[in-house]
N, C-alpha and C positions, 0 to 999 in steps of 0.2 A: 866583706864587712867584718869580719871575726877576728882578721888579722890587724886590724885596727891596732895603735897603742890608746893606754889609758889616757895621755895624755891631747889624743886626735878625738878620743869620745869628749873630755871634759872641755875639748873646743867648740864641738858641735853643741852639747849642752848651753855651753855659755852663750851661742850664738841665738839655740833657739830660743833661749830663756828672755834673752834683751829681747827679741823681735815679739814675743809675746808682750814684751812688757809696755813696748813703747806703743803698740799697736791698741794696748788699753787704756794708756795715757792719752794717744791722740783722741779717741773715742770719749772718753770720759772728758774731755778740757772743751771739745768741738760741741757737745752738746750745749745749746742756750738755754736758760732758765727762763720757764714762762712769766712774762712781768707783766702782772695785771695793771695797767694804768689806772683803773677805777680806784680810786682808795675809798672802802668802804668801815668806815669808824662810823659804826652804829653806837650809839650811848646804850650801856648796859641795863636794864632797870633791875636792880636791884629792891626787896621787897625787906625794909627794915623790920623786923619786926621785936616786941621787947619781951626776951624768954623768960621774965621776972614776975 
């Protein structure tokens, strides 16, 4: 391993770097986003009141 060139580590680097990266991409795109079908639009009540 030590006899490596600089040029054989910065391959290995590059390689593990992508396999990290795409491995977080897959992860992160694969997940579904929970979609509530209920739409719930409750009307707000609002309490006017006159601070005058």
């Amino acid at each position: 391993m030590p006899q490596m060139m600089p040029m054989e580590w910065m391959t290995l680097y590059i390689t593990f770097m992508m396999t990290f990266l795409m491995f977080n991409i897959m992860n992160y795109f694969t997940q579904s986003p929970n979609t509530t079908t209920t739409k719930s639009t409750s009307a707000i009540s609002v309490n006017k009141m006159n601070w005058k």
